[in-house]
Steps between C-alpha positions, in 0.01 A plus 500: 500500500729251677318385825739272548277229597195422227377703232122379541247652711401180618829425611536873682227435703538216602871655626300751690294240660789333612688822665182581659530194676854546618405825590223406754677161595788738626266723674593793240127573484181447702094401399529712182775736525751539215512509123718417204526594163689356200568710177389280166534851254569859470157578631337131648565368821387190690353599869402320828104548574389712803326327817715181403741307767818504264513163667225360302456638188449318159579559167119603413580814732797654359384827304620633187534861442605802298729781726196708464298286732293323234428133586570323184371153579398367874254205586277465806474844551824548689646920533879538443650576792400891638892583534559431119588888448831408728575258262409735171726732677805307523464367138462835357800558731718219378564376187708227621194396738274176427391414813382703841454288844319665775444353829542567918759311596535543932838598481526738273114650550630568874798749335261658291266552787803652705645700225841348496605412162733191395740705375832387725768307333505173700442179302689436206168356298288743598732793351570244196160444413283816664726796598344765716199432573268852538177557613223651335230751628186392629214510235209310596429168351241441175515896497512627109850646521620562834755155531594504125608871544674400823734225299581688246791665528633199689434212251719657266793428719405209705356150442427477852285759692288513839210702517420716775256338752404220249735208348766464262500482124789328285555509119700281257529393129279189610301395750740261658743742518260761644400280756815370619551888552217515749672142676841706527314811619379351772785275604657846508243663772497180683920504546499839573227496770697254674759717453335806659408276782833379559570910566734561149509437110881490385462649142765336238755756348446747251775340320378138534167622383644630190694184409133328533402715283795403286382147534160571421621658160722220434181289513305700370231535724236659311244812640530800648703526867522806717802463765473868657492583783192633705394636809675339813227618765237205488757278544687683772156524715424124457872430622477708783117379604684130499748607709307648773251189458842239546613727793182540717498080441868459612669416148691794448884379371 
């Protein structure tokens, strides 16, 4: 397995330790929201522990376990993470998967709340490096199966995804790179709630969003990336609620 980073355990957790930092320090996550996950082998994963601020964990913490939900070693009594069946999920998913970031950033936990995916073509980086952007069902949290089965026709497709009423969850071939998913993510919701505001999102070409995609080949960008198109209608509402807002407050143009 090429994590791309370290090949010891010691090393991986330590990683984790550090995104869970940048997580919280970005306001990603609050008190102990959030998990992460790093592949180490076809059937072991490293895992955040449960009723743990991500911004203050240490490396004593971080669980190791089989897919089946078997804690191979742990100290101090800590319990993996009670959403480690969304991460199981997306590995069984994705072969090309090591690591799985989950976390409620503001931004993008407001779309998911108001059912508008981040599926418009209108930054270049964000259709370079995430694509559309769906939304998954709701299935309630720490549940056995009901948020894995809600991912998983979408993870196959996307390394980005928001979940319905509940956060966002990003995927990569490392941890770094799975993370700086969630960071793009949310620079995403944040543009494009400004852009709501403002009363309209200009969406880039369908032909300049296929010579992206060009580029992105050409650099080969790894990871799955879904540009299609979905539903218009969230979108539409929230542009036409910020209109009427900028009009009743004089800033119609």
């Amino acid at each position: 397995m090429d994590n791309h980073i370290t090949d010891s355990e010691s090393g991986l957790k330590n990683l984790i330790i550090e995104i869970g930092k940048r997580l919280w320090t970005r306001g990603y996550v609050a008190a102990n929201d959030g998990n992460i996950s790093v592949r180490i082998s076809e059937n072991e994963l490293l895992i955040t522990p449960s009723g743990v601020s991500k911004g203050f964990m240490s490396e004593n913490m971080i669980i190791k376990m089989n897919m089946d939900g078997d804690i191979i070693s742990r100290k101090n009594q800590y319990c993996p993470s009670s959403e480690f069946r969304m991460h199981v999920q997306v590995y069984k998913e994705r072969d090309d998967v090591n690591s799985v970031v989950h976390a409620h950033p503001p931004y993008c936990t407001g779309f998911a709340v108001a059912g508008i995916p981040l599926d418009k073509c209108a930054l270049p980086e964000a259709i370079l490096i995430l694509g559309s952007v769906p939304i998954a069902p709701y299935g309630t949290p720490s549940t056995t199966d009901e948020v894995p089965d809600s991912i998983k026709e979408y993870i196959k497709s996307s390394d980005a995804i928001l979940l319905a009423n509940h956060g966002a969850l990003t995927v990569g071939v490392d941890l770094p790179t799975a993370y700086h998913r969630m960071e793009t993510l949310e620079h995403t919701a944040h543009v494009l709630y400004l852009a709501i505001g403002l009363g309209n999102v200009n969406k880039i070409s369908k032909e300049q969003v296929n010579k992206l995609m060009r580029i992105r080949d050409k650099i080969g960008i790894p990871e799955k990336i879904d540009i299609s198109s979905a539903s218009r209608s969230g979108l539409k509402r929230s542009l036409t609620r910020a209109k009427k807002i900028r009009s009743r407050k004089g800033l119609s143009r």
